[in-house]
N, C-alpha and C positions, 0 to 999 in steps of 0.2 A: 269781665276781667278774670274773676273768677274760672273761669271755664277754661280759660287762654290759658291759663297757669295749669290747671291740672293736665289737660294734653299735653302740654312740655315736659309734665312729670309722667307722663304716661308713655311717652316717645323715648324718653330717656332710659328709665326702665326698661322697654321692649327692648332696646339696642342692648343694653346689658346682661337683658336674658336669650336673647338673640347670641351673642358670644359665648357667657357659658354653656348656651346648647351644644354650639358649633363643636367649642374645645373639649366638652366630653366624649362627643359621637368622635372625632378626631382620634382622643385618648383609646377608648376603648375598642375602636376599631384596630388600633395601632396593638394594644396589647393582646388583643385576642388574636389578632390577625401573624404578624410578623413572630414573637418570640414560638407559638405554634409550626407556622410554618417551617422556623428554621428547625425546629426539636423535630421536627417532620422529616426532612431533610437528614438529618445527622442519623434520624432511627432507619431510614431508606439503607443510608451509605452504609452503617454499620452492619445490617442484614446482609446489605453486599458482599460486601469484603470478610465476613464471615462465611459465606457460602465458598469465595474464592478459597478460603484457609479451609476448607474442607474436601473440594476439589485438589486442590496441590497436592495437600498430604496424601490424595490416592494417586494421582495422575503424573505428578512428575515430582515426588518427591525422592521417588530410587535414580535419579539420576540429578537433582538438583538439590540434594538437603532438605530437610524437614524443612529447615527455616528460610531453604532458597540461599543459603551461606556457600553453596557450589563443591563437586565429588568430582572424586577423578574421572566421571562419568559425563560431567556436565559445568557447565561454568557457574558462575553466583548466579544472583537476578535482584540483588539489591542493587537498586539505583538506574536500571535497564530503564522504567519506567511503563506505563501503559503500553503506549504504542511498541513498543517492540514485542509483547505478549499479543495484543490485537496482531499483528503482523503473523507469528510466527504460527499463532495457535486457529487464525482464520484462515489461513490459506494451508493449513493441513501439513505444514510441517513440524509439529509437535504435537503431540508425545511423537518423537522421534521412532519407527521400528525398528532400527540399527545404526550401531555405531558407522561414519563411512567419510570420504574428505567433504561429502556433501549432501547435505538433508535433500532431498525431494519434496517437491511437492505432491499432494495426497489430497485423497476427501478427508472431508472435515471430520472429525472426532465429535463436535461439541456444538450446540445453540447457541446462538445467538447470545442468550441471557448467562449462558457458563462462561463465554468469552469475554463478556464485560464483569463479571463477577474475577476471574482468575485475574484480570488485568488490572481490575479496583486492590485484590489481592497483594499483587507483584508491588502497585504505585504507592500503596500504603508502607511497605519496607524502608522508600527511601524516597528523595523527589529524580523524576526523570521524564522524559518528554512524554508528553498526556495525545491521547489519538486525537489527529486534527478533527475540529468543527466543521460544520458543510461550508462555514465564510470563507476556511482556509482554501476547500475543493473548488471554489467556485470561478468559473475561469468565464465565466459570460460578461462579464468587461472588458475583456482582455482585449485591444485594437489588433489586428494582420500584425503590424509593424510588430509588436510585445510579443505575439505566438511566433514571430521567423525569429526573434532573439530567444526567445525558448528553445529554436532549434539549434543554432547555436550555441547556446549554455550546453545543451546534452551534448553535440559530437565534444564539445572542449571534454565535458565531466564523465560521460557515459559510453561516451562510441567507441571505447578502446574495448571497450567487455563485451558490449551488448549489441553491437555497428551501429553501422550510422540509422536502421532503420527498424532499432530494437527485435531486432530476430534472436539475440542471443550468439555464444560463442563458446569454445573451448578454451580452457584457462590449464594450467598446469597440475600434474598429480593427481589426474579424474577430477579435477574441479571445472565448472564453465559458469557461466555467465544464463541467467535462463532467457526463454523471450518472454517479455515485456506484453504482449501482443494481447492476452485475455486478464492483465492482470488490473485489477479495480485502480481508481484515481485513488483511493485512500491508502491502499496499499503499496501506491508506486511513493507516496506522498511519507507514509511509513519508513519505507525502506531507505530512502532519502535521508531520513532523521535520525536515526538507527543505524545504519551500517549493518544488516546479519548476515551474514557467513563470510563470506569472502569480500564484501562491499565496503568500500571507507562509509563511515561518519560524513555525511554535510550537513551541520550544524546552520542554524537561521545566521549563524556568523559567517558563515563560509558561503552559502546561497540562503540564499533571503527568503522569506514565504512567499514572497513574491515572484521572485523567481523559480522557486518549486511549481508555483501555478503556475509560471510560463514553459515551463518544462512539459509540466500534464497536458497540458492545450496542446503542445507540439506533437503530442505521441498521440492525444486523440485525433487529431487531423491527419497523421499519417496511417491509423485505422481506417481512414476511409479513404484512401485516395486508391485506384483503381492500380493494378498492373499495366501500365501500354503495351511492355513486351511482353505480354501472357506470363508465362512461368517465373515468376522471380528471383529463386532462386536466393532464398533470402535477402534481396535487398544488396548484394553484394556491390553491383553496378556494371554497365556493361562492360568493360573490360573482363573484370573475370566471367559473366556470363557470355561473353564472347569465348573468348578460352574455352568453356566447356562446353559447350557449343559443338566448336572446332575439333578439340579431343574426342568426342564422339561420332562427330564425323568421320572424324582419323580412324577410330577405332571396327566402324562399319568396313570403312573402304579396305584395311586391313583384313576384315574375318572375309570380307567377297572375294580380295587375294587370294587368301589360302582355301576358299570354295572350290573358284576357277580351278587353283593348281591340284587342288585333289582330284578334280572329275578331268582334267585331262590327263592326269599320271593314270587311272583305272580307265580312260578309253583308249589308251596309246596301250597299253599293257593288254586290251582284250585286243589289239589290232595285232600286237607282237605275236600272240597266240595262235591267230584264226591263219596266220600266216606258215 
């Protein structure tokens, strides 16, 4: 009976050192682990975004402000957010060469690790839309049905600037529209959310993320879909590539016109001669 009793106090026991064990390794896993981690985290971001305040003040502080507060040279950039610096400063239009109605795009200026630095930089001034996640770019769920109303959303939002088959266009006072054609999903995804240069704003209020990624699907499907009529001619459609088509026909059968009439005006003229 004896015995019976100490095993119950020995079972009982173990369960209670059994738990304290658990909740220490728990405790201290937790405070080793997580308050480090974040102190981790916060010393990362802060190196960042310091590196970004000492790139600015060389790189685009003569036309942006010390503080990014905006010069008659440049606009502010508080409040712009990440992605519109990821945007402007990856795809080589900033640090701008000249003032003009429209920045170019350019080689890149900067690494990889400066552009996320200048951007951690810029998003630290004020809150503004942060550069999409790879979830946001990821259009491999996307059913046919979702990618043809992607194409839709774009003639509705897009095809007035860029046509209907992202070649780009002419816009007013040297400004146009660029093509679309080598430009990254994050960037087409950027510019979207941003608006730069000439571009409205579409805010996740205006088009959805979800519909941004059916937009991206649409323009990469039309990267790959072949010419049937050889020359495209940007995408215009056949009508106008019929038209000019035809104008250059016109324009041949024309110069063979006035071939013909010169070489018989100079054989009629050696005949008037010989006579």
């Amino acid at each position: 009976m004896s015995t019976i009793l100490s095993a119950r106090r020995r079972n009982r026991f173990a369960g209670l050192v059994v738990v304290a064990l658990a909740l220490t390794v728990f405790g201290g896993v937790y405070a080793v682990a997580s308050p480090s981690s974040k102190a981790s985290a916060d010393a990362a971001q802060s190196t960042q975004v310091d590196q970004g305040r000492k790139l600015f003040a060389v790189s685009c502080s003569s036309c942006h402000g010390m503080n990014a507060q905006g010069t008659n040279a440049g606009p502010p950039l508080i409040g712009v957010g990440a992605a519109a610096v990821d945007f402007q400063v990856a795809t080589g239009r900033m640090p701008a060469q000249q003032p003009g109605a429209q920045i170019p795009k350019k080689p890149v200026a900067f690494s990889d690790q400066e552009i996320a630095a200048l951007a951690a930089y810029v998003a630290s001034l004020g809150p503004g839309p942060s550069v999409p996640s790879k979830q946001d770019l990821n259009t491999s769920d996307l059913s046919d049905a979702e990618i043809a109303q992607g194409g839709e959303l774009f003639r509705t939002n897009c095809a007035s600037c860029h046509n209907v088959a992202g070649k780009g266009g002419a816009l007013t006072w040297g400004k146009y529209a660029p093509n679309i054609d080598s430009t990254t999903n994050r960037h087409i995804y950027e510019a979207m959310l941003t608006g730069p240069q000439n571009m409205p704003v579409f805010s996740d209020q205006v088009i959805t993320p979800k519909n941004k990624r059916q937009i991206i699907a649409y323009l990469d499907e039309l990267k790959h879909q072949p010419s049937q009529g050889g020359f495209g001619l940007g995408g215009l459609g056949p009508v106008s590539e019929g038209i000019a088509a035809w104008l250059a026909g016109l324009a041949a059968c024309v110069a063979l016109a006035v071939w013909i009439a010169a070489k018989t005006a100079r054989t009629n003229g050696k005949g008037a001669q010989g006579k």
